[in-house]
C-alpha positions in Angstrom: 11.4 -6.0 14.7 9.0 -3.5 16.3 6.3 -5.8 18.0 3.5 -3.3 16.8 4.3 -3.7 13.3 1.8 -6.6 13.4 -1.1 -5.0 14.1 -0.5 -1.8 11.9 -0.3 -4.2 8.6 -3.5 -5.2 9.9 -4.8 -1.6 10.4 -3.3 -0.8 7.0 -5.2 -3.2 5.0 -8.2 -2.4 6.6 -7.6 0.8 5.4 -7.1 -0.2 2.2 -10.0 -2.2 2.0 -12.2 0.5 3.3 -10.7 2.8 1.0 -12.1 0.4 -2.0 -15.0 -0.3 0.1 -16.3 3.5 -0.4 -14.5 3.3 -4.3 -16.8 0.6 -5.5 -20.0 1.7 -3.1 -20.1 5.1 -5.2 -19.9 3.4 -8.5 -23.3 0.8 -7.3 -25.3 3.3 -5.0 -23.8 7.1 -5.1 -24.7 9.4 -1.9 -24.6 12.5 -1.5 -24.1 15.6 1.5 -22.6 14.9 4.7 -22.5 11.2 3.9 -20.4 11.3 0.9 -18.5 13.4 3.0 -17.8 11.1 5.7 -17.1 8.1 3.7 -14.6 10.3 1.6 -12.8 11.0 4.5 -12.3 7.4 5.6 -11.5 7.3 2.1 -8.5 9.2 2.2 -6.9 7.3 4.9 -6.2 4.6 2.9 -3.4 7.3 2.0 -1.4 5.5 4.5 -1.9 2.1 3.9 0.7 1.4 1.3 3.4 3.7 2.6 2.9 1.6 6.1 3.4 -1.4 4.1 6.5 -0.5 2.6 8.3 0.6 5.6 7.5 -2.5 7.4 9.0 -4.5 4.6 11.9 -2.2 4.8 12.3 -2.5 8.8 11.4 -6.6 7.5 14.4 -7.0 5.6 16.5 -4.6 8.5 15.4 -7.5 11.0 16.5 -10.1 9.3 19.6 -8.7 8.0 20.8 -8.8 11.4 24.6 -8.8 12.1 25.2 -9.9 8.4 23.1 -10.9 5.6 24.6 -14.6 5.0 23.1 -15.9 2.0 21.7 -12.8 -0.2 20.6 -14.2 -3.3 18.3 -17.0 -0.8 17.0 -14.4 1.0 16.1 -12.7 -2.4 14.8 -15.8 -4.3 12.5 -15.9 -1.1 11.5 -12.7 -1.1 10.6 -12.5 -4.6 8.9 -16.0 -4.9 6.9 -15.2 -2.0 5.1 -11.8 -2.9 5.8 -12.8 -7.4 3.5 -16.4 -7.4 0.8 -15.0 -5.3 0.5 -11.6 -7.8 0.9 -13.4 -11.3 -1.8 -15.7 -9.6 -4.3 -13.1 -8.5 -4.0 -11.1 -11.5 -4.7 -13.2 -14.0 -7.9 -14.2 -12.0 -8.4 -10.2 -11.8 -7.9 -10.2 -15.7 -10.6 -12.6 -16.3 -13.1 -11.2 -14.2 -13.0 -8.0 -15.6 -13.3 -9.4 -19.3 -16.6 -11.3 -17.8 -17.8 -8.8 -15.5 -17.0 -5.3 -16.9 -15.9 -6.3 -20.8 -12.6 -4.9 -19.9 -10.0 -6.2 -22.3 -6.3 -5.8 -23.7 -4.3 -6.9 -26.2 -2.0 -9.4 -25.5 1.1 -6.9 -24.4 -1.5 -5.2 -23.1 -1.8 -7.8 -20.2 1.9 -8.0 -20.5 2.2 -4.2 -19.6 -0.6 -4.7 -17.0 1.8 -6.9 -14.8 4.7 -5.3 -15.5 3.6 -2.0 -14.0 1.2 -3.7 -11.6 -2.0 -3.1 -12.7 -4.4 -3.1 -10.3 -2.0 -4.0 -7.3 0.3 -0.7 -7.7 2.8 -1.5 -5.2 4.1 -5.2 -5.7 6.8 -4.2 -8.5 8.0 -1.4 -6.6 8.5 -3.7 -3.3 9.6 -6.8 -5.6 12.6 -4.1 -6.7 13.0 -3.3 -3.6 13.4 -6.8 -2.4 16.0 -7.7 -5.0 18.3 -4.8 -3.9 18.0 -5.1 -0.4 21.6 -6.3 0.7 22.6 -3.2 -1.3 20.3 -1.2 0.2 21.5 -3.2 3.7 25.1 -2.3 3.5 24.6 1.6 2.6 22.3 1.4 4.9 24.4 0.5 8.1 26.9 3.2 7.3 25.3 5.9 5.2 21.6 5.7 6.2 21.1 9.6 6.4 22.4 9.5 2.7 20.8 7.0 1.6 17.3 8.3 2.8 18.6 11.9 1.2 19.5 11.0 -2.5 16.0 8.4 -2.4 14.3 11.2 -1.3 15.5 13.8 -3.5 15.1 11.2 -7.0 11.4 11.1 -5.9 11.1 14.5 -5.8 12.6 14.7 -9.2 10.0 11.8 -10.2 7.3 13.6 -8.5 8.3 16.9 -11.0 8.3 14.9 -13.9 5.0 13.4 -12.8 3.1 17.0 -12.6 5.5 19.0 -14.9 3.3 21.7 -14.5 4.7 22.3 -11.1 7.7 24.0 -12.4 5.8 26.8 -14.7 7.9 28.0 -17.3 11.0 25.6 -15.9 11.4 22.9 -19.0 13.9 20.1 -17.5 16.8 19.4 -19.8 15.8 16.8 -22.2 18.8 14.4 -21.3 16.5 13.9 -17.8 14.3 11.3 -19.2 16.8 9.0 -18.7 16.6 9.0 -15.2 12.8 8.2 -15.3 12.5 4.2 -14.6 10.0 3.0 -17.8 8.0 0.4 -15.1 8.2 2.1 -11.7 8.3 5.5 -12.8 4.6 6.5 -11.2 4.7 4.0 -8.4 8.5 5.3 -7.4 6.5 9.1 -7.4 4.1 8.0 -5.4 6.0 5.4 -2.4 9.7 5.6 -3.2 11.2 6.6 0.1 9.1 4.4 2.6 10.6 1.1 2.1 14.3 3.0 2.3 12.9 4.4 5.3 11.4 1.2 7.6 15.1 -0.2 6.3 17.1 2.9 7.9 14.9 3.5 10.9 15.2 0.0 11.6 19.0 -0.3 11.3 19.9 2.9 13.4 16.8 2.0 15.6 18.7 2.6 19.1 20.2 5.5 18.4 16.7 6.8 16.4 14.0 5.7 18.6 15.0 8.6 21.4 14.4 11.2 19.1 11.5 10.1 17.5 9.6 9.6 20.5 10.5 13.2 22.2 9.1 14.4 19.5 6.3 11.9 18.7 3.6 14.5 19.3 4.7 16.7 17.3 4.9 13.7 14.4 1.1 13.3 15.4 0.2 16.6 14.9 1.9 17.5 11.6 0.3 14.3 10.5 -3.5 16.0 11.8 -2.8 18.9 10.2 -1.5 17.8 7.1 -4.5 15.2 6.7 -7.1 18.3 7.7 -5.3 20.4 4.6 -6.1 17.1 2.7 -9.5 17.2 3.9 -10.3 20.7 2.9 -8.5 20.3 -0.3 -10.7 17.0 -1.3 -14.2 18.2 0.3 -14.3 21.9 0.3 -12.0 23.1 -1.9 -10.7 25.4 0.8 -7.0 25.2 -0.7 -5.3 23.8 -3.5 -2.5 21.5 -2.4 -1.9 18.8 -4.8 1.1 18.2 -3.2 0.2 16.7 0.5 -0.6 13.0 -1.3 2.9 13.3 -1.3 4.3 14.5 2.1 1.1 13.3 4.6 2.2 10.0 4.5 5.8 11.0 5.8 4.9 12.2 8.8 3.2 9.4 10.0 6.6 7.2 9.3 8.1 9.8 12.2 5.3 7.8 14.3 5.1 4.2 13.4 7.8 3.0 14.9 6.9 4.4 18.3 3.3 3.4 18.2 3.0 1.1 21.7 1.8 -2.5 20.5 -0.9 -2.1 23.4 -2.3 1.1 22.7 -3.6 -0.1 19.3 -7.5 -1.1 19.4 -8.6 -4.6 18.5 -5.0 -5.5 19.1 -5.5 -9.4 18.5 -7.8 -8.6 15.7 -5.6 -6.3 13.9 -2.6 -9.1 14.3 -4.1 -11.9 13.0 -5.5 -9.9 10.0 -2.2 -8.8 9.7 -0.5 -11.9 9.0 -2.8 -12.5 6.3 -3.0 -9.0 4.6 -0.8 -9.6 1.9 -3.5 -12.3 0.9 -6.4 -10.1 1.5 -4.6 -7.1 -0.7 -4.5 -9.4 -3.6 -8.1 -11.2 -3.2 -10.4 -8.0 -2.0 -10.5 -6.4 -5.1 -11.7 -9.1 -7.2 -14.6 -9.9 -4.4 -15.5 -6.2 -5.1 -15.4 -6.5 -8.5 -17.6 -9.8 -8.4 -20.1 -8.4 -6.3 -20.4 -4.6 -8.6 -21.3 -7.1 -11.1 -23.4 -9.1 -9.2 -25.6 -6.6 -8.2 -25.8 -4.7 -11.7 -26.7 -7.5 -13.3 -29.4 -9.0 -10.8 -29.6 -7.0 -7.9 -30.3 -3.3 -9.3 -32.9 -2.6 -6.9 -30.0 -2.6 -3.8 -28.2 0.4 -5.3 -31.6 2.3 -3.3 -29.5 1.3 -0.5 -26.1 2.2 0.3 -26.8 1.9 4.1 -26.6 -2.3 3.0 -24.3 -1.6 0.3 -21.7 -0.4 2.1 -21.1 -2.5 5.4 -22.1 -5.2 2.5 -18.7 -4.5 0.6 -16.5 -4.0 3.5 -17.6 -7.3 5.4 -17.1 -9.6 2.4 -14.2 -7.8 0.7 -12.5 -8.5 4.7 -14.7 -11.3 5.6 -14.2 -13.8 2.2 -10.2 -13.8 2.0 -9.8 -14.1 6.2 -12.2 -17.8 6.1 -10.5 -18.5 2.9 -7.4 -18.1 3.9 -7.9 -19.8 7.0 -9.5 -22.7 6.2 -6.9 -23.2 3.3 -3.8 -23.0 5.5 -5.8 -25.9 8.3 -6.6 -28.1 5.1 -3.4 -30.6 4.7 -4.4 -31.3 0.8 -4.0 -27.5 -0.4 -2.2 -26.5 2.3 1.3 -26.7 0.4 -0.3 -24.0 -2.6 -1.1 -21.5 0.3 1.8 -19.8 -0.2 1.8 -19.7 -4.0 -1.9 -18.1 -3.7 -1.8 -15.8 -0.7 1.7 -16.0 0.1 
């Protein structure tokens, strides 16, 4: 597997955290101006987070379904196990805190639906599917990948239409179609459906991809500048109207991650080392957040005056909290063994 693919699931949960960072730091002390500005911007990159987590799971299961995936159903039952234990565990502690902390409550399918669909952590059904048809996916893969990327790519489309109907203005889809709208991954499959498909293919066919995709790596980077600056405008200063790029930005950075050079990235050990943990830190960030919004309501009011604490504040702990956790649960031989069933 690409050696940079470390360092960029660091880089995308930092991303991700930053992007709730600024999230919960407008709910405790709003700004306004230039400032909001700027922190909406490093907002919005968090729009690649999840897709580069996805494709590295895809190129994940490429690697180790080299020459031929021996035992499936193992592989699966690991798989599974290892992303399912840690995200029942971390959202029923999410569940709780929210009934304490913001008097958030559901009935009891409520809480039922809630982990079905994966509420709050969006993307761990859709990879948990993923997972559990990967040496189907694997086998197409090898032989059809073009295809396989093509029909993926044009049901998300489809999803994407029957997300914002109003798209197709006076088209009304033939009512048998809502059979071909998944009841649990329909929004998340709108939303990220081709970038686990896509780490998978790239990473089968990766000799006789990787020449093409780094002659034209520069132009990958640029339509990925532009596309985010359309974005920008769109979000800030309403400059155009283009619902649509949430869709399609994070596809052309895919054309560039897998020919990022490992030593080009900044804070390369850094960015590795959170990377091996960021699965852990996905799960745990938000309830930190969540812990300290109510924190500070409730006895802290006063530090809403100041967002220039606030801020870093969120972003350090929200990091900071799951990386010693973490780490001084996987050194400590009489927890180590529930490690995996808490942060995988």
């Amino acid at each position: 597997m690409n050696r940079q693919y470390g360092a960029m699931s660091g880089v995308a949960i930092v991303l991700i955290v930053l992007n709730h960072t600024v999230h919960f730091g407008f709910q405790v002390a709003p700004v306004s101006g230039i400032v909001r500005d700027i922190l909406t911007v490093l907002q919005m990159l968090g729009a690649f987070a999840v897709p580069t987590f996805l494709f590295i799971s895809g190129a994940f299961v490429a690697y180790a379904a080299r020459g031929k995936m021996a035992h499936p159903l193992k592989f699966i039952q690991h798989s599974v196990s290892r992303i399912l234990w840690p995200y029942l565990f971390w959202s029923l502690v999410y569940y709780v805190v929210i009934f304490f902390v913001l008097g958030e409550r559901y009935s009891g399918p409520g809480y039922a639906k809630n982990l079905l669909v994966g509420f709050p952590y969006h993307f761990v059904p859709l990879i948990i599917f993923y997972y559990i048809l990967s040496p189907l996916l694997v086998k197409i893969g090898r032989r059809h990948g073009l295809l396989l990327l093509l029909a993926i790519g044009l049901y998300q489309l489809f999803l994407i239409f029957m997300q914002n109907p109003a798209w197709l203005g006076s088209l009304t889809p033939p009512g048998w179609t809502r059979f071909l709208i998944p009841p649990v991954l329909f929004n998340t499959m709108a939303d990220w459906a081709i970038f686990f498909p896509m780490g998978l293919v790239f990473s089968l066919h990766n000799k006789g991809l990787r020449p093409y995709l780094l002659r034209f790596k520069w132009v990958s980077v640029g339509v990925t500048i532009v596309l985010f600056s359309l974005a920008v405008q769109d979000n800030i200063f309403g400059l155009t109207s283009a619902p649509w790029l949430q869709y399609i930005l994070p596809v052309a950075f895919m054309f560039v991650l897998p020919v990022i050079n490992r030593k080009s990235i900044p804070l390369l050990k850094q960015f590795e080392k959170v990377g091996k943990r960021s699965y852990g830190v996905y799960l745990s960030h938000l309830v930190i957040l969540t812990l300290a919004v109510g924190i500070i309501q409730a006895y802290m009011p006063g530090l809403s005056a100041y967002p220039i604490i606030v801020y870093p504040l969120f972003f350090l702990i929200a990091l900071g909290i799951p990386m010693f956790t973490m780490e001084k649960t996987s050194r400590a031989v009489p927890i180590r063994k529930i490690y995996r069933f808490v942060f995988g």
